[in-house]
VEXMI-314078 format. One record per residue (C-alpha): x, y, z; residue number from 0. Coordinates in nm, 3 decimals. Last residue first. Example, Ala and Ser with C-alpha at 12.3 -4.5 7.8 and 13.67 -1.06 7.14 Angstrom:
2
<rodren><east>1.367</east><north>-0.106</north><up>0.714</up><loke>1</loke></rodren>
<rodren><east>1.230</east><north>-0.450</north><up>0.780</up><loke>0</loke></rodren>
***
This chain:
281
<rodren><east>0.697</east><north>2.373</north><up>-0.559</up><loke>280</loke></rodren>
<rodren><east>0.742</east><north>2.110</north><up>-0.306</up><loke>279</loke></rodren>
<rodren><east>0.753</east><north>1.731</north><up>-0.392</up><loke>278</loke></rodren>
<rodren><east>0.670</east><north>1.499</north><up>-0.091</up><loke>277</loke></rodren>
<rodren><east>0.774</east><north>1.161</north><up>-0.126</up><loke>276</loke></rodren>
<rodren><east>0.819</east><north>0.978</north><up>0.185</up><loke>275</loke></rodren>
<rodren><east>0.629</east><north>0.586</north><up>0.175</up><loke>274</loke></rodren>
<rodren><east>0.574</east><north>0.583</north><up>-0.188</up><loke>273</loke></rodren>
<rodren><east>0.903</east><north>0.681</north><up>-0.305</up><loke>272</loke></rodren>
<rodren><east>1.038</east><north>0.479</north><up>-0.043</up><loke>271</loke></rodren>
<rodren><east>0.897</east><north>0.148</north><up>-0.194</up><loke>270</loke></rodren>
<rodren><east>0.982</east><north>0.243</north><up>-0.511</up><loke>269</loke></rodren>
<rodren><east>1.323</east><north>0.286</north><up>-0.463</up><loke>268</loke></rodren>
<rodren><east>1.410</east><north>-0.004</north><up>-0.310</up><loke>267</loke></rodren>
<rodren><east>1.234</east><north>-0.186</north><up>-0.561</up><loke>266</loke></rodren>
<rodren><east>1.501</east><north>-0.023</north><up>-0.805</up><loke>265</loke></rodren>
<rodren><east>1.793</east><north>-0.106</north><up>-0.612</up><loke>264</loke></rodren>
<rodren><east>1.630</east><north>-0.437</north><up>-0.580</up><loke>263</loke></rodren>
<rodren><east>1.634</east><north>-0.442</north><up>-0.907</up><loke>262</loke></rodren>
<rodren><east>1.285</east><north>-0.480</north><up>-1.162</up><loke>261</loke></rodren>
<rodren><east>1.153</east><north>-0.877</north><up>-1.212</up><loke>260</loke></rodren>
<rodren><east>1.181</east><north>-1.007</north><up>-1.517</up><loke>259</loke></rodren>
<rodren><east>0.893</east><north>-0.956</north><up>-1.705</up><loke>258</loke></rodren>
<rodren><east>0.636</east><north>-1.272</north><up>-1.824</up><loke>257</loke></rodren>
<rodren><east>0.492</east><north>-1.276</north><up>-1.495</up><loke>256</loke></rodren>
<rodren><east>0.306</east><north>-0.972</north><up>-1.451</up><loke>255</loke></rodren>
<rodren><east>0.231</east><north>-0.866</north><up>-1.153</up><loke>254</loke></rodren>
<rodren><east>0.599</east><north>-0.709</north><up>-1.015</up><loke>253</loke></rodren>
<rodren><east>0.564</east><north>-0.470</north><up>-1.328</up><loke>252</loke></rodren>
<rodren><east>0.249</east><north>-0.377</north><up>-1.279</up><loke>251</loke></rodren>
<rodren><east>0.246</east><north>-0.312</north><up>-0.918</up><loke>250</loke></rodren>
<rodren><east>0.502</east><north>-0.131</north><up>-0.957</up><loke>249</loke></rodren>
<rodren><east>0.431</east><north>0.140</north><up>-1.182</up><loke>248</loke></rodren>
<rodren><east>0.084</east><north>0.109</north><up>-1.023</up><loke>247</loke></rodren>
<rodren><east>0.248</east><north>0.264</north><up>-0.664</up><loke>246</loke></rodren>
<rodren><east>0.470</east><north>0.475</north><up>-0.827</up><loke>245</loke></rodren>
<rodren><east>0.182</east><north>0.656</north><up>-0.977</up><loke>244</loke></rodren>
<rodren><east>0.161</east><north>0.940</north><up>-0.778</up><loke>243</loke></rodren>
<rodren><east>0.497</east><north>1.023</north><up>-0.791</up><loke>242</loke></rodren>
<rodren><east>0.544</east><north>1.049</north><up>-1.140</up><loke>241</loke></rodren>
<rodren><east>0.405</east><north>1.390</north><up>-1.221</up><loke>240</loke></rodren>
<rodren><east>0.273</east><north>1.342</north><up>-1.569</up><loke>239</loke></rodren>
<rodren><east>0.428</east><north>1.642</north><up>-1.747</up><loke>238</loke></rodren>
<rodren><east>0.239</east><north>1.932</north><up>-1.922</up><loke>237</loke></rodren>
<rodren><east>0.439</east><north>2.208</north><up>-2.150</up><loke>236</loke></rodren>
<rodren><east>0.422</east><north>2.526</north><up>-2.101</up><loke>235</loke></rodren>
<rodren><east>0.177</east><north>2.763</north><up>-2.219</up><loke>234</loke></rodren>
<rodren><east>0.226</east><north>3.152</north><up>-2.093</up><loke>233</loke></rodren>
<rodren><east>0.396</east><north>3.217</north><up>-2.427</up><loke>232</loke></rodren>
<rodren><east>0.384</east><north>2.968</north><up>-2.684</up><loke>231</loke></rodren>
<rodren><east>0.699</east><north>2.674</north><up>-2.702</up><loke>230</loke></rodren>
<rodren><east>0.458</east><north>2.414</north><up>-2.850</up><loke>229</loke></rodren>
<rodren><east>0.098</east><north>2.501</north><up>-2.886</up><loke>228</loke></rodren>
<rodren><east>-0.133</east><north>2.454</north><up>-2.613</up><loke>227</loke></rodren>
<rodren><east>0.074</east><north>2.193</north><up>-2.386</up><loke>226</loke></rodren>
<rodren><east>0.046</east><north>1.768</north><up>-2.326</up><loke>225</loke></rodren>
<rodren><east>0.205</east><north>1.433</north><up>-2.172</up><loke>224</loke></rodren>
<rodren><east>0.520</east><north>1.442</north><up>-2.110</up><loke>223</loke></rodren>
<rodren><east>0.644</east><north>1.212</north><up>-1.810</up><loke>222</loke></rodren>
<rodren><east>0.754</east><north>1.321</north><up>-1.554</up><loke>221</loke></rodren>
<rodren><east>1.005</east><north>1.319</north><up>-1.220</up><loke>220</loke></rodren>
<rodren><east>1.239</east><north>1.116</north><up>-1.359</up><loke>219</loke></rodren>
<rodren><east>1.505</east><north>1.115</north><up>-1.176</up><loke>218</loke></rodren>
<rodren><east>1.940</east><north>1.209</north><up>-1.241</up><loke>217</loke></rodren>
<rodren><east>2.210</east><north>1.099</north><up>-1.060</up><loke>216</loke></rodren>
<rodren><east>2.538</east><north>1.300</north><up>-0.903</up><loke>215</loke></rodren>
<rodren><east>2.418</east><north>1.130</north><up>-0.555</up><loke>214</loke></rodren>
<rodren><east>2.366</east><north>1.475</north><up>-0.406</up><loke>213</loke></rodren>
<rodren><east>2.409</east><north>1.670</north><up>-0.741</up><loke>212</loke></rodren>
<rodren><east>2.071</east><north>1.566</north><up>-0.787</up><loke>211</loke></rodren>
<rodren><east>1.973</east><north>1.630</north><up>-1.159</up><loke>210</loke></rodren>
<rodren><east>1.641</east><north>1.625</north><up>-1.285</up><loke>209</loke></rodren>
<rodren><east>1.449</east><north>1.449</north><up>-1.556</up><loke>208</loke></rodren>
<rodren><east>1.117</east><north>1.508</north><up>-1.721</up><loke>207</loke></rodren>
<rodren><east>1.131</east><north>1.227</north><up>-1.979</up><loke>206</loke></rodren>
<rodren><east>0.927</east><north>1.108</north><up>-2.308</up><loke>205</loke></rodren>
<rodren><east>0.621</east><north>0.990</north><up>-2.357</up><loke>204</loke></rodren>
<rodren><east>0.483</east><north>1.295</north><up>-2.554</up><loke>203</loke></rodren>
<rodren><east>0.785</east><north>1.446</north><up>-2.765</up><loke>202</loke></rodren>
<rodren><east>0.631</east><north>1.360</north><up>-3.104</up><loke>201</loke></rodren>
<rodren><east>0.442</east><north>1.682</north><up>-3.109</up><loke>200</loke></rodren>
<rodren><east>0.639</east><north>1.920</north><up>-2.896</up><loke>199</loke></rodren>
<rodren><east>0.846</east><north>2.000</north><up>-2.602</up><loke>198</loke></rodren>
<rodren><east>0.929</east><north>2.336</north><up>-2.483</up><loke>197</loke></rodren>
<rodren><east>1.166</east><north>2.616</north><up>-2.439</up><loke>196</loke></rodren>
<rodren><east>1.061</east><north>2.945</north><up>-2.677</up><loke>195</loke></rodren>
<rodren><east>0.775</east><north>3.059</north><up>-2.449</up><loke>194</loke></rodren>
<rodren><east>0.782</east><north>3.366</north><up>-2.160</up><loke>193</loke></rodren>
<rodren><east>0.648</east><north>3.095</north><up>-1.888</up><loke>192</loke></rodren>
<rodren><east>0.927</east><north>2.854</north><up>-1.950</up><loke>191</loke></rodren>
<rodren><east>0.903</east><north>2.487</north><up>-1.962</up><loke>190</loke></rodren>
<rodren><east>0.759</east><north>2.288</north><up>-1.680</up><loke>189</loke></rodren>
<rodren><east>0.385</east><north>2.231</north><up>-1.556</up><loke>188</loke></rodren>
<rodren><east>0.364</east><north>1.901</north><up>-1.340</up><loke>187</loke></rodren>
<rodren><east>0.048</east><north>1.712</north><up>-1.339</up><loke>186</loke></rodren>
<rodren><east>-0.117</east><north>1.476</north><up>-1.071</up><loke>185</loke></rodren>
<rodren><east>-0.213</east><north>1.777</north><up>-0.860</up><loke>184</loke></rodren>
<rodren><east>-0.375</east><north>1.926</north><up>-1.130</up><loke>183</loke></rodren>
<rodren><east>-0.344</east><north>2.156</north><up>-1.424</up><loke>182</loke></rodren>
<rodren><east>-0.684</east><north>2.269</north><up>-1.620</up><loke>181</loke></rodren>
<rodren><east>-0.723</east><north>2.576</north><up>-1.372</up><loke>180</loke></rodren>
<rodren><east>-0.718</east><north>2.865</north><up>-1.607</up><loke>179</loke></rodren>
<rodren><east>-0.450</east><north>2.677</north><up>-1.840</up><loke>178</loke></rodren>
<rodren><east>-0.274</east><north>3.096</north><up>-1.874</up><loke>177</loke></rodren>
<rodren><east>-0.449</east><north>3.375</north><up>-1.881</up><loke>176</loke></rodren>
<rodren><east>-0.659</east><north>3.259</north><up>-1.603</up><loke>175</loke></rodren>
<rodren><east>-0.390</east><north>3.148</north><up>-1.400</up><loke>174</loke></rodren>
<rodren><east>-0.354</east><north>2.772</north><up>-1.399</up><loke>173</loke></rodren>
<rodren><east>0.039</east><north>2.803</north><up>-1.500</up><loke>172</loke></rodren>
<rodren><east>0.098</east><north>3.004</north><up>-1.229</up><loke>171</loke></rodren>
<rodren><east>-0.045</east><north>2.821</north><up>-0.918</up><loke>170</loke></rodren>
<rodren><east>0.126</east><north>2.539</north><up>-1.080</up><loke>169</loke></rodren>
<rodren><east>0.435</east><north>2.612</north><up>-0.991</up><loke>168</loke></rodren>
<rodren><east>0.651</east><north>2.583</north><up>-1.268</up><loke>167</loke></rodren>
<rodren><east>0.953</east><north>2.371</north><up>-1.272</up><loke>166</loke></rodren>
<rodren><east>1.231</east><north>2.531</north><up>-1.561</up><loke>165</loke></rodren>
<rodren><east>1.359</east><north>2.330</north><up>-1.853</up><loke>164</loke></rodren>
<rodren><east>1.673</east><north>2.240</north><up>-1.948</up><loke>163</loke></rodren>
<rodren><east>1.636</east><north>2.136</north><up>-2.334</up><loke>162</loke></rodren>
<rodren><east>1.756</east><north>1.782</north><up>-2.493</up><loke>161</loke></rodren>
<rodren><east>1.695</east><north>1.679</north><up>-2.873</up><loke>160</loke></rodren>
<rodren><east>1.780</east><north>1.362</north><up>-3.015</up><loke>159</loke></rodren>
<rodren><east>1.869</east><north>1.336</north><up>-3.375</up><loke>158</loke></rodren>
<rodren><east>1.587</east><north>1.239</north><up>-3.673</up><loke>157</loke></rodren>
<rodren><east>1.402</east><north>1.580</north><up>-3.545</up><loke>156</loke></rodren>
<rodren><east>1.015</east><north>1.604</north><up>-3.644</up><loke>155</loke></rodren>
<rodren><east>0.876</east><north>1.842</north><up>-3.871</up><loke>154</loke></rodren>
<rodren><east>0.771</east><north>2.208</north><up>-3.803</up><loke>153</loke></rodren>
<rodren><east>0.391</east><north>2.319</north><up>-3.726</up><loke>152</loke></rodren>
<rodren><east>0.486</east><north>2.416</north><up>-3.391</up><loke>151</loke></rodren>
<rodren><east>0.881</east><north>2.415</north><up>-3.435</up><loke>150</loke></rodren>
<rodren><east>1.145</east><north>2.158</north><up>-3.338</up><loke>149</loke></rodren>
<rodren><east>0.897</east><north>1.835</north><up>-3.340</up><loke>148</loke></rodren>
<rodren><east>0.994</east><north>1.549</north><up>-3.155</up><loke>147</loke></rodren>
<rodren><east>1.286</east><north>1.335</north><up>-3.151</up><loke>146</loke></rodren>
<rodren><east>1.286</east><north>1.330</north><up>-2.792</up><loke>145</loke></rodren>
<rodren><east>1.448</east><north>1.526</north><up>-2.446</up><loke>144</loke></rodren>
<rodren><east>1.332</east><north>1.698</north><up>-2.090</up><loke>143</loke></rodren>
<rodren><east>1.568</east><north>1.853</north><up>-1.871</up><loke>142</loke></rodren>
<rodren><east>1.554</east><north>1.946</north><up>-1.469</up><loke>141</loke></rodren>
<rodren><east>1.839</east><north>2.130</north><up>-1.363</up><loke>140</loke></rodren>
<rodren><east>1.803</east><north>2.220</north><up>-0.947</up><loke>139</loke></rodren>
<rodren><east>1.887</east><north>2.545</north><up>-0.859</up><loke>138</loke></rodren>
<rodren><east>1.543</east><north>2.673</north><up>-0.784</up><loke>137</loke></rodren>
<rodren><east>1.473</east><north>2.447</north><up>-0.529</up><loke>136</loke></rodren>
<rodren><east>1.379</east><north>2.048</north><up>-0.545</up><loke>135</loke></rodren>
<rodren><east>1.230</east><north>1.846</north><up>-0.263</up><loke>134</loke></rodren>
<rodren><east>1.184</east><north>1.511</north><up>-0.178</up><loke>133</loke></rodren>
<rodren><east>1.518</east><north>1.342</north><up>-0.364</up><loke>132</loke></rodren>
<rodren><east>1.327</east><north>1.118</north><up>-0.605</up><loke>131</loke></rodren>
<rodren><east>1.356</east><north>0.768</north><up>-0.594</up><loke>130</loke></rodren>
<rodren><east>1.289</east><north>0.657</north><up>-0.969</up><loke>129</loke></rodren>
<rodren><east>1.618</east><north>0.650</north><up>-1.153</up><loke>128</loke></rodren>
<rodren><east>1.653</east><north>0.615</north><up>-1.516</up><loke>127</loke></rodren>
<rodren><east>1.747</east><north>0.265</north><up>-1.698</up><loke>126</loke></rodren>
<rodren><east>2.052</east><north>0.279</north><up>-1.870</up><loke>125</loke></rodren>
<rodren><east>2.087</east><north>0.200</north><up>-2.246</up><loke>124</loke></rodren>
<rodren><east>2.453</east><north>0.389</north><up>-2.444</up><loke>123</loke></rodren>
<rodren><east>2.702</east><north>0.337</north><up>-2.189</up><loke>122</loke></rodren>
<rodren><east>2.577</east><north>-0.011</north><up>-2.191</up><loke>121</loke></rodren>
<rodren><east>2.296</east><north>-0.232</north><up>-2.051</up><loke>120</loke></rodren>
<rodren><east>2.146</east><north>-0.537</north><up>-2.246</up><loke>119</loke></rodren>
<rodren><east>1.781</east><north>-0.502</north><up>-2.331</up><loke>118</loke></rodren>
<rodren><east>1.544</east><north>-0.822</north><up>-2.216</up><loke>117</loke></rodren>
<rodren><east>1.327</east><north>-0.981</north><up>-2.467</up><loke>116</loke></rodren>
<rodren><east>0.939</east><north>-0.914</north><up>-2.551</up><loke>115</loke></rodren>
<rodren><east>0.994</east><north>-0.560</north><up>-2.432</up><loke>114</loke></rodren>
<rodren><east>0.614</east><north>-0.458</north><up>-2.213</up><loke>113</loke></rodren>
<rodren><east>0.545</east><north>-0.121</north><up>-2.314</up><loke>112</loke></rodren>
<rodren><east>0.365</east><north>0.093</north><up>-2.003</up><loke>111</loke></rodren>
<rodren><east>0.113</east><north>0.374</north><up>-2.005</up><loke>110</loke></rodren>
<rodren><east>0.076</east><north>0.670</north><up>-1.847</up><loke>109</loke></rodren>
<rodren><east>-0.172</east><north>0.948</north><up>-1.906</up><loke>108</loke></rodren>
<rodren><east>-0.367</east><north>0.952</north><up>-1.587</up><loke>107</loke></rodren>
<rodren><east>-0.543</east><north>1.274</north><up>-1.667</up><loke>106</loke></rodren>
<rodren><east>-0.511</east><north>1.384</north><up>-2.003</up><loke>105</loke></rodren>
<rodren><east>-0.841</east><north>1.570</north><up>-1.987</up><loke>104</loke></rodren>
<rodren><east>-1.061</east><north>1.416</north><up>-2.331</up><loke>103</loke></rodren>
<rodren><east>-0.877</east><north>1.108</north><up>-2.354</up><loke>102</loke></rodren>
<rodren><east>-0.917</east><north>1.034</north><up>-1.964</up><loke>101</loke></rodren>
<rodren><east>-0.676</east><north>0.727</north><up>-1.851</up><loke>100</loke></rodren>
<rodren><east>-0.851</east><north>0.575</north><up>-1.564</up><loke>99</loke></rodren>
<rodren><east>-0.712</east><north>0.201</north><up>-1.679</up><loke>98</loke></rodren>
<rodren><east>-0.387</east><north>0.338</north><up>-1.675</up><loke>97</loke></rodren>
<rodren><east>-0.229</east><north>0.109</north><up>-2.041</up><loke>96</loke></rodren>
<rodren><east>-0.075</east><north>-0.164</north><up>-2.045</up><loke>95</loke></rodren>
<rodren><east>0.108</east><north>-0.229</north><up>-2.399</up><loke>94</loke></rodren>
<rodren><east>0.244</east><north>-0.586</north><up>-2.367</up><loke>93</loke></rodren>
<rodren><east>0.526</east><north>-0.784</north><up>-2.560</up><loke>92</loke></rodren>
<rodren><east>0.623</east><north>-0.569</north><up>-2.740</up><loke>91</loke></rodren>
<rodren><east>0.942</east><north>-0.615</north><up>-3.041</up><loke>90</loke></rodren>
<rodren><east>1.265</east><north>-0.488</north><up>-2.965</up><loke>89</loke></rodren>
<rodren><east>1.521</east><north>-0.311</north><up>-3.142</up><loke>88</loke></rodren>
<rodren><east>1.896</east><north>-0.234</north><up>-2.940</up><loke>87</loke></rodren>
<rodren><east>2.126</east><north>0.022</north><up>-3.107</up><loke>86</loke></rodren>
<rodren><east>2.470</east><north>0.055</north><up>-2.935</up><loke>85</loke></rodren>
<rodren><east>2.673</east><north>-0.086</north><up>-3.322</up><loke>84</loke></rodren>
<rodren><east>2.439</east><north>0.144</north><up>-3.484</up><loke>83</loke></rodren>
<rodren><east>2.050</east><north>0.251</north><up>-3.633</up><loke>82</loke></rodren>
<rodren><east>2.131</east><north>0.530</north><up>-3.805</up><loke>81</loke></rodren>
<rodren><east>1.786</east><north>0.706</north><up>-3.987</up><loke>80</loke></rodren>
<rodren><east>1.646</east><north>0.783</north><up>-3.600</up><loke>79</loke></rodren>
<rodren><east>1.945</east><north>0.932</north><up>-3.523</up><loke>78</loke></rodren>
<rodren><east>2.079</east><north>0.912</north><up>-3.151</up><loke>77</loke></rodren>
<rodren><east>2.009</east><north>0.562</north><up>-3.055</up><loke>76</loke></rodren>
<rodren><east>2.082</east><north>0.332</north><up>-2.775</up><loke>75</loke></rodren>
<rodren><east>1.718</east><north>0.148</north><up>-2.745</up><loke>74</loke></rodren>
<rodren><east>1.430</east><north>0.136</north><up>-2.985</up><loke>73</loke></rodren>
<rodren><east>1.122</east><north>0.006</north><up>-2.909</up><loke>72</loke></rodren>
<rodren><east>0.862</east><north>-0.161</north><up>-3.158</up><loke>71</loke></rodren>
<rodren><east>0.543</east><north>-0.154</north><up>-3.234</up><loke>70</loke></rodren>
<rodren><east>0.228</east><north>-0.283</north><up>-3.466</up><loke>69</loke></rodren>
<rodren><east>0.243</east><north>-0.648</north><up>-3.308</up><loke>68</loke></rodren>
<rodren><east>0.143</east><north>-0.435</north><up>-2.935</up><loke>67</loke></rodren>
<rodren><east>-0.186</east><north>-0.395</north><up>-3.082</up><loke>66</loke></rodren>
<rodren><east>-0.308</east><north>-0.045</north><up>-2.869</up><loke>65</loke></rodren>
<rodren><east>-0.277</east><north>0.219</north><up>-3.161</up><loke>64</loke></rodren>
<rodren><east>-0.621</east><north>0.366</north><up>-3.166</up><loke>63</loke></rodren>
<rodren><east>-0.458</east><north>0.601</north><up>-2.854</up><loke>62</loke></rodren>
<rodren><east>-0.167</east><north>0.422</north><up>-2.776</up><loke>61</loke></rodren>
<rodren><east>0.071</east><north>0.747</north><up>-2.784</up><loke>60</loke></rodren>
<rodren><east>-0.218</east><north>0.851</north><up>-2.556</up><loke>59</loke></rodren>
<rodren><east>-0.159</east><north>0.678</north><up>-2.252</up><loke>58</loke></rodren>
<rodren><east>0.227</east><north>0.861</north><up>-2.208</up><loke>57</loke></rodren>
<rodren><east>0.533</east><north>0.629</north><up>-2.161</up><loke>56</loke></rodren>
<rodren><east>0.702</east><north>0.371</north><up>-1.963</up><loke>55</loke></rodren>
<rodren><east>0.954</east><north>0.145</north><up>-2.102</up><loke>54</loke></rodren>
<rodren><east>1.011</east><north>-0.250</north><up>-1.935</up><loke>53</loke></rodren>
<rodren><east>1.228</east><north>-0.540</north><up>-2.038</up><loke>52</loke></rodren>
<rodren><east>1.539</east><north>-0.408</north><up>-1.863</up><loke>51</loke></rodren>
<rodren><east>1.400</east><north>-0.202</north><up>-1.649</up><loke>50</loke></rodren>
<rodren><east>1.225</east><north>0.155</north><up>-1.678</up><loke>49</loke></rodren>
<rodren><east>1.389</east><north>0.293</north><up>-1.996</up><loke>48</loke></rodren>
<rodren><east>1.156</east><north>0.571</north><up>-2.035</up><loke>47</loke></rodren>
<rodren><east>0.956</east><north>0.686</north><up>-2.392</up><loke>46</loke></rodren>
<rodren><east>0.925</east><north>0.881</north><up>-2.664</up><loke>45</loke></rodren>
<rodren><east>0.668</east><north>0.886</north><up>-2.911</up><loke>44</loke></rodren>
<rodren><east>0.550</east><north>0.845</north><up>-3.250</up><loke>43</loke></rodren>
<rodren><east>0.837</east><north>0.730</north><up>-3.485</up><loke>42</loke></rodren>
<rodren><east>0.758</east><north>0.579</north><up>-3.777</up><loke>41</loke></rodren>
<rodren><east>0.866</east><north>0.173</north><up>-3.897</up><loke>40</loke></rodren>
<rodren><east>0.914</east><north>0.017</north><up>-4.266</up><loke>39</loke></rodren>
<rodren><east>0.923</east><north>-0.336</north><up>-4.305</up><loke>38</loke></rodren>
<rodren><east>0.730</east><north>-0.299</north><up>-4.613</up><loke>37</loke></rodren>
<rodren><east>0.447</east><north>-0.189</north><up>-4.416</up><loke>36</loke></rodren>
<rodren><east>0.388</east><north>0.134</north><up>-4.142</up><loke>35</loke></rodren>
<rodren><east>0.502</east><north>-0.016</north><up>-3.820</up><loke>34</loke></rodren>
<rodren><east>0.452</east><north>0.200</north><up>-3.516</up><loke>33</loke></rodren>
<rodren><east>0.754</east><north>0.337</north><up>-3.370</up><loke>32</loke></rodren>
<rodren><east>0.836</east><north>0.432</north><up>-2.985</up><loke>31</loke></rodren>
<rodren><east>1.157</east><north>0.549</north><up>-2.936</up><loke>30</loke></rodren>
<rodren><east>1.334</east><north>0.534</north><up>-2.613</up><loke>29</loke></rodren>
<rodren><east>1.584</east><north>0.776</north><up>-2.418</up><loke>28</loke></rodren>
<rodren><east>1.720</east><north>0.624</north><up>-2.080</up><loke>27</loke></rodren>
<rodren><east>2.065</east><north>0.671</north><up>-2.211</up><loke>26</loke></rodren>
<rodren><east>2.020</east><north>1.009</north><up>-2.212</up><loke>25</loke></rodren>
<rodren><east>2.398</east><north>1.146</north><up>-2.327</up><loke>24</loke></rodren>
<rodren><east>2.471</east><north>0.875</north><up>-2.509</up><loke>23</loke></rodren>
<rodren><east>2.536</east><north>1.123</north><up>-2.834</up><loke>22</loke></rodren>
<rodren><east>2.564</east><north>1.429</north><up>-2.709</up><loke>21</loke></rodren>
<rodren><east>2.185</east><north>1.622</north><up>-2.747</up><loke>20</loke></rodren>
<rodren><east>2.115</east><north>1.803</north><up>-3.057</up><loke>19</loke></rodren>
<rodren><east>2.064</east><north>2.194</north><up>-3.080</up><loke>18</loke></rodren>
<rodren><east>1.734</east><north>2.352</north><up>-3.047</up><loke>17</loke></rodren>
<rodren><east>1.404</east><north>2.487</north><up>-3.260</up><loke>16</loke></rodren>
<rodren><east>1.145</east><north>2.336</north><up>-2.968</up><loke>15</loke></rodren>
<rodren><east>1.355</east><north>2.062</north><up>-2.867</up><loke>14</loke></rodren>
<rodren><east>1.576</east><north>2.350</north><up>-2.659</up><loke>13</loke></rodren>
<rodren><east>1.973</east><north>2.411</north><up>-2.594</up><loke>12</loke></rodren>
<rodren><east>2.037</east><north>2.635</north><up>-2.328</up><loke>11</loke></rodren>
<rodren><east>2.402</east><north>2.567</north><up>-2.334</up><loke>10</loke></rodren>
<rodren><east>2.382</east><north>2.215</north><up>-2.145</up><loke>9</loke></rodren>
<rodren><east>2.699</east><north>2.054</north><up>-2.088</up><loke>8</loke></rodren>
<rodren><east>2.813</east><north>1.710</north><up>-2.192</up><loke>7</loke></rodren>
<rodren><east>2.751</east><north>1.388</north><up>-1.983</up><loke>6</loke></rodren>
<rodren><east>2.876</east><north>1.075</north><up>-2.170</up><loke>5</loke></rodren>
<rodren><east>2.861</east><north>0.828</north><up>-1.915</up><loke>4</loke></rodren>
<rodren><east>2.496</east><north>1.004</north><up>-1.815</up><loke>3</loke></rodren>
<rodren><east>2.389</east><north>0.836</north><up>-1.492</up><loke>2</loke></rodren>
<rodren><east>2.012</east><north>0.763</north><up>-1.410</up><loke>1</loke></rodren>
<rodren><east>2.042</east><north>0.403</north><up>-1.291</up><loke>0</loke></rodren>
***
């Protein structure tokens, strides 16, 4: 989990009017689409590559949307309009969403696509990592990536976008120019505080990752999930801080019967996320 076979280097690229991503670069990248008739699907989130039958995402993409018939997941692509030879489609099984999801706050907005069949891995599908090294400093490269918007009121990107994002305590983002105390400890404010980096409309679902040269692997540590704008001034975006879900993630996945059951690597990882993580800021 959580290698890039294709890693290429960041130049301060952003979703919010940025370059593209490499192609393969986040292998862990999903699209969510909601069929539209004539056999014709739109994209309306990103999502995670969990397991091989399993994508997490945010609670609201599902918002008035929560017939799993009406989606589909797509694996191993770049550009939305080029589905090729590394592209995997899959129909949903499930759509599960956290049953103390708030609409009106965001809080608990995570929810998790059940793949009717299993995805085969490649260079091009990987499923991200989920133990998270316990602390991260100001060195550490976090990203975020989708087929979001590139501009507030702009139009959504057919390639795959990446940015490197900065971690921001929360402290600042809740000042009172800023959310004024909307961010909690379940959230994770990342972006940058001057504007110009963020993620957008069409972004939501997708991953917070960051790099631990350690084990040369990246984590999700988020999942986005909100912002004021897209790329304003004092308004980062909002993640989902994974952590202190880990223990439903599971859960759900080891529950249901229909999925095939998550790695040990992977239930490995769980298990000591929930046991030791403590993320500093």
């Amino acid at each position: 989990c959580g290698q890039r076979p294709l890693f290429g280097s960041i130049s301060g690229s952003r979703i919010v009017g940025g370059q593209d991503a490499l192609v393969g670069a986040w292998p862990w990248a999903v699209s969510l689409q909601v069929y539209q008739g004539c056999a014709s699907f739109t994209h309306i989130c990103g999502g995670v590559l969990l397991s091989n039958n399993s994508v997490l995402t945010a609670g609201h993409c599902v918002t008035g949307r929560k017939d799993p018939n009406k989606w589909r997941a797509v694996l191993g692509i770049h550009n939305l309009w080029k589905h090729g030879q590394h592209t995997a489609k899959r129909r949903i099984r499930s759509i599960i969403v956290h049953p103390e999801f708030k609409t009106e706050t965001f809080e608990n907005d995570i929810a998790l696509f059940q793949l009717y069949s299993a995805v085969r891995y490649s260079d091009y599908i990987q499923p991200v990592c989920l133990h998270l090294h316990p602390y991260i400093d100001n060195e550490t490269e976090c990203f975020v990536s989708g087929w979001g918007r590139t501009a507030e009121k702009g139009k959504v990107s057919a390639v795959l976008k990446e940015a490197q994002v900065d971690i921001i305590p929360s402290s600042v983002c809740n000042a009172s120019d800023a959310y004024a105390g909307l961010i909690n400890e379940k959230m994770i404010c990342a972006g940058s505080m001057s504007g110009g980096i963020d993620t957008c409309q069409g972004d939501s679902g997708g991953p917070l990752v960051c790099y631990h040269r350690g084990t040369n692997k990246y984590y999700l540590i988020g999942i986005s999930s909100f912002g004021f704008g897209c790329g304003r001034p004092k308004f980062p975006g909002i993640y989902v801080r994974l952590s202190p879900y880990v223990g439903w993630i599971h859960s759900e996945l080891m529950g249901n019967k229909a999925v095939t059951p998550i790695s040990t690597a992977l239930t490995t990882a769980l298990t000591a996320m929930a046991v030791v993580l403590v993320w500093t800021f």
